[in-house]
N, C-alpha and C positions, 0 to 999 in steps of 0.2 A: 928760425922758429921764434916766435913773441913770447915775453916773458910771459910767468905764470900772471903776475901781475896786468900785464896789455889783453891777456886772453881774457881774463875776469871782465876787463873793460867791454872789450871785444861783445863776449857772450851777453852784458847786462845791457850795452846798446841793440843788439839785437833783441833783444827779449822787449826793451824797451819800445821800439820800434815797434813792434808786435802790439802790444797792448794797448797802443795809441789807436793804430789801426781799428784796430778790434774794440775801441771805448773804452778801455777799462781802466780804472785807477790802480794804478800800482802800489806794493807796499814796500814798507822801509826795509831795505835786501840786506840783510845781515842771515848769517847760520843760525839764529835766535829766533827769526820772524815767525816761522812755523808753530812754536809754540806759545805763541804772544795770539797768535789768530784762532787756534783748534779751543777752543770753548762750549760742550757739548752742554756743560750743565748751564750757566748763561743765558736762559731764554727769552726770548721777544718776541712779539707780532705787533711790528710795528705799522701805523697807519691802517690798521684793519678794523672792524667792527663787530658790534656783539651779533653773535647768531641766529638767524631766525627757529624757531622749531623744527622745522621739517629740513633744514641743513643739515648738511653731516651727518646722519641715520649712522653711519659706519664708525663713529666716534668713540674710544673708548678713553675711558680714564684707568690711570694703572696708580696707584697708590704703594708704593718701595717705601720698607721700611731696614734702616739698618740700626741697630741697638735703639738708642731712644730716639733717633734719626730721622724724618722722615720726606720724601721724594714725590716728584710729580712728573709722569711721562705719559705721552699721547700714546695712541697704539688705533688699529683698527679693525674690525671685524670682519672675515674674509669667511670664514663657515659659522654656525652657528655654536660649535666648540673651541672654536680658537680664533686668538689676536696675535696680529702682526705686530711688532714693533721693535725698536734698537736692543741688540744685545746689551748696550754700556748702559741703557736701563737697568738691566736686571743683575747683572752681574754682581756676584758679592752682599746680593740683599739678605736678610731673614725671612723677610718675611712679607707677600703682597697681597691688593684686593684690587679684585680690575673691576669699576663701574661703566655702563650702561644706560643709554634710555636719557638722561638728565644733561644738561650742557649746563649745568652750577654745579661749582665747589661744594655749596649749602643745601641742605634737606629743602624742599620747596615742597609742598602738599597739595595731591594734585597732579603731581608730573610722573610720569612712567620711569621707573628705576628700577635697575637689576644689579644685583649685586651678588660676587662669585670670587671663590678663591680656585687658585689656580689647581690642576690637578697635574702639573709638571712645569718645566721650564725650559724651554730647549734652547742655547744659545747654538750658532753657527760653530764649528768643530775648529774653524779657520782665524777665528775671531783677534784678531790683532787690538788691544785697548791702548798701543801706544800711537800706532799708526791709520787708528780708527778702521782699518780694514772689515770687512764682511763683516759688518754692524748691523747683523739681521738675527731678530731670535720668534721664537711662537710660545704663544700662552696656551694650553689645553687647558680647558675648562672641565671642571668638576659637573659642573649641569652645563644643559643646552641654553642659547640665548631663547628667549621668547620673541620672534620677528612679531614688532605691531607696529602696523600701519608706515604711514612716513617717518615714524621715530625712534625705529630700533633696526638694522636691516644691515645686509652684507656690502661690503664694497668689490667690484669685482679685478680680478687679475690680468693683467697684460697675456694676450696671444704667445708662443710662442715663438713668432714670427714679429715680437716688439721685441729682443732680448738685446739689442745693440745699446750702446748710448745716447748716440746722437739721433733715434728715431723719435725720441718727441722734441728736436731742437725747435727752439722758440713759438711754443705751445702755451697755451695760456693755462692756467692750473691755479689749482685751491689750495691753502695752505687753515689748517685748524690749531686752534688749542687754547690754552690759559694762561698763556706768556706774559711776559710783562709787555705793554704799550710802549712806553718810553723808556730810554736809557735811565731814566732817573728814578722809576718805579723802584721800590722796594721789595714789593712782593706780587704775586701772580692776579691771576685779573679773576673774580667771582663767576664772570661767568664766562662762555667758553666763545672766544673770536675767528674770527675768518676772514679773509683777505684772499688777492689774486695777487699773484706773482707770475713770471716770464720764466720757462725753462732755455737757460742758456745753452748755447751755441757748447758741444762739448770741447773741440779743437780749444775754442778761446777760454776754456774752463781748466783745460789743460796747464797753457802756457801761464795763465795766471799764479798757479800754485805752484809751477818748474818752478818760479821765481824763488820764493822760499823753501827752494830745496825737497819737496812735497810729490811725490807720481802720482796722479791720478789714472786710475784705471777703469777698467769696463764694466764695474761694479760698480760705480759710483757716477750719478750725473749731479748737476748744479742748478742753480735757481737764482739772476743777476737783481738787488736789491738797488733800486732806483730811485730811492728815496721817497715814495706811497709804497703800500704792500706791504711787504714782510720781508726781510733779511734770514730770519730763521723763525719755525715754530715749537711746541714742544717738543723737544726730543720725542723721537720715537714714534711721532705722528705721520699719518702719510699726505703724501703729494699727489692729487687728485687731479684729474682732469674728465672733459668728457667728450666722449665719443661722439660720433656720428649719430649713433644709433640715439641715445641721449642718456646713455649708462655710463654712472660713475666708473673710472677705473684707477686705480693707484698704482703709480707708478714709482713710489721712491716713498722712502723712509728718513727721518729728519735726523741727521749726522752730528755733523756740527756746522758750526762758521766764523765768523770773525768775534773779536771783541765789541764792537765799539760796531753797532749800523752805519756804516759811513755809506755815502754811494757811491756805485760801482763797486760795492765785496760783494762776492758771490759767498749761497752757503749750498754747504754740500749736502746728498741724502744718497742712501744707499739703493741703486737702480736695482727696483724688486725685479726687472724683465730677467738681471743676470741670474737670480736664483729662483726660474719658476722650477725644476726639477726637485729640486731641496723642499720646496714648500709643499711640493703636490707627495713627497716623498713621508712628510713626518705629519700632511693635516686629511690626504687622500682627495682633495679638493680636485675638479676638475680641470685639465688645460686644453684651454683653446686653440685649434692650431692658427 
């Protein structure tokens, strides 16, 4: 039998092996890496650009405030009373204001805005914030949204019959929000960007995170940062793609991801296909079979 020692070797050339294969840059394998990479609050959209109007109709802005604190997370609109987005959003806030209609930070005069406090807060019951697990929560809204035209409108829900991981493997997809541009940004971007990103393969999304000690699971898919695109976007934002038919549909919710955009790190989102029951459960929202 091989020392503990020769096994560790053993396992980290294979693994090693794997991820050549599979493209991906490996990270430095120590029992520490996991949390040097999980950075939820950390945000970027890198290489993406500012939005046009009629973009993103489903976009929201969530405004978390904790004591004199204050937070920025995407989220998206799925009925006309509630928003999709990251439980590690909300959790432990006081107090929030979800905006609408506007893709700036700043009052602009002129542009369609809605604005609405929450009329509850559901996080998932399952919600793990160490192990970022079922990182899904819903906003109900106090009022209805007002749907106008291309600039305020729902995004729609994966079939029942998309609930797996690896069904939108290498999918081309949207990613939204107010992230920072570059590593070197300071603060968030005025107005709201958008970018295409690749949904990864989930087997090679797997083994990348085994490395540091990390499971991923059926609840969670990836998105491979290849140096244009986006690595990650706001928390809490969804992962867009589109259909056949030529309807938006969101497939995942903005987790976390690495520190540092290098390429080849994947960033994770929460695969909304594994909780359509939950959602149709607490918004009444219809599922497709």
């Amino acid at each position: 039998m091989p020392s503990s020692t020769s096994l560790s070797c053993l396992l980290w050339f294979s693994f090693s092996t794997l991820a050549v294969v599979a493209g991906l840059q490996l990270p430095s394998f120590s029992a520490s890496s996991l949390w040097r990479f999980i950075f939820p609050n950390q945000i970027r959209i890198v290489g993406g650009r500012p939005a046009l109007n009629e973009e993103c109709p489903y976009q929201a802005l969530i405004r978390a405030y904790k004591g004199e604190v204050s937070y920025i997370c995407g989220g998206s609109i799925i009925s006309d009373q509630h928003i999709l987005t990251a439980a590690h959003c909300l959790q432990g806030m006081d107090y929030m204001l979800v905006q609408v209609g506007s893709q700036s930070l700043k009052y602009q005069p002129g542009t369609p805005i809605f604005q609405v406090s929450p009329k509850d807060v559901i996080l998932h019951k399952d919600y793990d914030q160490y192990l970022m697990k079922n990182d899904i929560a819903i906003i109900p809204l106090k009022y209805k949204i007002p749907y106008l035209l291309d600039y305020i409108k729902p995004v729609r829900l994966p079939k029942l019959s998309q609930r797996e991981p690896d069904v939108f493997d290498d999918y081309q997809a949207r990613i939204s929000g107010w992230g920072k541009v570059h590593d070197s940004d300071t603060k968030a971007q005025a107005n709201l960007q958008t970018a295409k990103v690749t949904v990864m393969p989930f087997w090679q999304c797997r083994i990348y995170f085994s490395i540091m000690y990390y499971e991923l699971d059926d609840s969670q898919i990836c998105t491979l940062y290849q140096g244009s695109g986006t690595c990650n976007g706001d928390s809490g934002g969804g992962l867009v793609i589109e259909e056949e038919d030529g309807i938006e549909t969101i497939i995942g919710i903005v987790s976390f991801g690495t520190q540092l955009c290098e390429s080849g790190s994947p960033g994770v989102y929460t695969n909304v296909g594994a909780y359509l029951s939950w959602i149709s459960q607490h918004t009444g929202v219809h599922l497709r079979q």
